[in-house]
Structures are given as C-alpha cells and as structure tokens.
KOLBARO-212255 format. One record per residue (C-alpha): residue number from 1; x, y, z. Coordinates in steps of 0.1 Angstrom, whole numbers. Example, Ala and Ser with C-alpha at 12.3 -4.5 7.8 and 13.67 -1.06 7.14 Angstrom:
2
[site 1, [123, -45, 78]]
[site 2, [137, -11, 71]]
***
This chain:
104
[site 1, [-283, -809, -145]]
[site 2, [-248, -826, -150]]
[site 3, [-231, -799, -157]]
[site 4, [-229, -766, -139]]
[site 5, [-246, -737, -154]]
[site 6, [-211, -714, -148]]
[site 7, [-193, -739, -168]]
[site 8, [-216, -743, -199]]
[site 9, [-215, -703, -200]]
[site 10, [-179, -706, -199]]
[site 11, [-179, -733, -230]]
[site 12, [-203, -714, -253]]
[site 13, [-179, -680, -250]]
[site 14, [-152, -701, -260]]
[site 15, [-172, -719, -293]]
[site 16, [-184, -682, -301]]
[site 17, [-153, -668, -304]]
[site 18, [-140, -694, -326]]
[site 19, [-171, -694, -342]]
[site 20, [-166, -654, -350]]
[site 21, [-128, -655, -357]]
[site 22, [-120, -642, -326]]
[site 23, [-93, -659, -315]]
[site 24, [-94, -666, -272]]
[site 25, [-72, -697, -263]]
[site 26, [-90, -716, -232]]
[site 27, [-58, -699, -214]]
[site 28, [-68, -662, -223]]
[site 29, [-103, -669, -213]]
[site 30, [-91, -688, -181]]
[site 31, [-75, -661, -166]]
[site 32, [-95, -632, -177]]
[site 33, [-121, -649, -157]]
[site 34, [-99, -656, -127]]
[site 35, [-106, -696, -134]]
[site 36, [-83, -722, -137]]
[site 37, [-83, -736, -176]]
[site 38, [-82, -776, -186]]
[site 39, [-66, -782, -218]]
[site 40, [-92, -794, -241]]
[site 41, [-68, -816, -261]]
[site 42, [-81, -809, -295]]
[site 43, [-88, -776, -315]]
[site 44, [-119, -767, -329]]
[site 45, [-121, -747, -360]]
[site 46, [-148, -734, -377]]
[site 47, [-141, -717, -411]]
[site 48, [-167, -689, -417]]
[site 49, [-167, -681, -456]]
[site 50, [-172, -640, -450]]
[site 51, [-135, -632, -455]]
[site 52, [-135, -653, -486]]
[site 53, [-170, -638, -499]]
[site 54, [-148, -600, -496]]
[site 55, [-121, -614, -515]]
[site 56, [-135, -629, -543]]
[site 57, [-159, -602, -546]]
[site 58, [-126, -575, -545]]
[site 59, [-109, -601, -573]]
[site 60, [-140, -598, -595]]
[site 61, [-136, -560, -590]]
[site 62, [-99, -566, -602]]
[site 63, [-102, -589, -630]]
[site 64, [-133, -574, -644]]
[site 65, [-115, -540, -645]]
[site 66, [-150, -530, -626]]
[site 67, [-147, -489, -631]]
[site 68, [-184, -487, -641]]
[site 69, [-208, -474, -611]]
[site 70, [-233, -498, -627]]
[site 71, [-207, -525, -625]]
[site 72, [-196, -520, -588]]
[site 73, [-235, -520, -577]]
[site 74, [-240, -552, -595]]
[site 75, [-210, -563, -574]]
[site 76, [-220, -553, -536]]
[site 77, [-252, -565, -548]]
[site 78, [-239, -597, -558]]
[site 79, [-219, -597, -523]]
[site 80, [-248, -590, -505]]
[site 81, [-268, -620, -516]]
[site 82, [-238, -645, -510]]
[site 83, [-239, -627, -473]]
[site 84, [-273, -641, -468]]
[site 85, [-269, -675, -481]]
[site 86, [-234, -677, -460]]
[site 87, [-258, -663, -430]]
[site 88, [-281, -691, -439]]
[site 89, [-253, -721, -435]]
[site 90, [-237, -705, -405]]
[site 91, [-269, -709, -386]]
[site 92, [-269, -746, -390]]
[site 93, [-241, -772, -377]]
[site 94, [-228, -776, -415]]
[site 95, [-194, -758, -406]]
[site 96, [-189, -776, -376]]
[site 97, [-194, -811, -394]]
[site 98, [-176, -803, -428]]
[site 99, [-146, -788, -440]]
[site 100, [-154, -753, -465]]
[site 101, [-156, -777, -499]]
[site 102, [-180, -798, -486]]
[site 103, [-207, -778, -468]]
[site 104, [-238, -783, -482]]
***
C-alpha cells in the first residue's frame, strides 16, 4: 500500500461531503479529528442537480397555476422520475469530469 489506510479514510469523508453539499473545509475536518490539515491547493466541486430538480419542479407548480390534485400528482410524479435518472448520473464519475450542461 502507498498510502495509509487512515489517510484514504480521511480523503473519501472529505470528497463525500462535497459530493452531498455538505460543506467541511479540509480545516474543519482537520481539527475535528485532532489532525493536522495540508492545504490541497485546488477546490473540488461537484454540482448535484437535486436542488435544481425541486426548483424547477416548484416553478412548473407556479407557472402552470398547478391547483388541480391531479396536476400536483403528475408533478411529484414527474419529480420523482428525474430523482432516479439524477440518482443514475451521480453514481458515475460524470459530475466530477463535467460541468451541469454537459453531463451526459
């Protein structure tokens, strides 16, 4: 092994909270641990598309004038299935190699 197993722990608890949204600076996580933190000298940012998803879905609401139980169903359904497919992409390294436009 070239790295140490602590430190690769240490690493993927960082990614995961940038991956969730959850922002931890290497700082934060540093001294929460009681270990001393290198500055990584670049940021990583992953954009995850579920806030989006709730706010286009609540502008469709809005524009649509969506007052209708039949309507708002046909909504959260709608939501629902682009919750999958985002679930889909954020289980590949798509958001990691290309900005929100371009993932495939």
């Amino acid at each position: 092994m070239e790295h140490h197993p602590k430190n690769i722990m240490l690493t993927c608890i960082y990614a995961a909270c940038k991956a969730e949204e959850n922002h931890v600076s290497a700082e934060e996580l540093g001294k929460g641990i009681g270990q001393v933190h290198h500055s990584l000298g670049f940021d990583l940012i992953v954009y995850a598309p579920y806030h989006a998803l709730d706010g286009f879905i609540s502008d469709l609401e809005e524009f649509c004038g969506a007052k209708d139980d039949d309507q708002i169903v046909a909504l959260k359904a709608s939501l629902e299935t682009a919750r999958m497919e985002a679930d889909k992409i954020m289980r590949t390294n798509g958001p990691l190699l290309f900005p929100p436009g371009q993932v495939p």
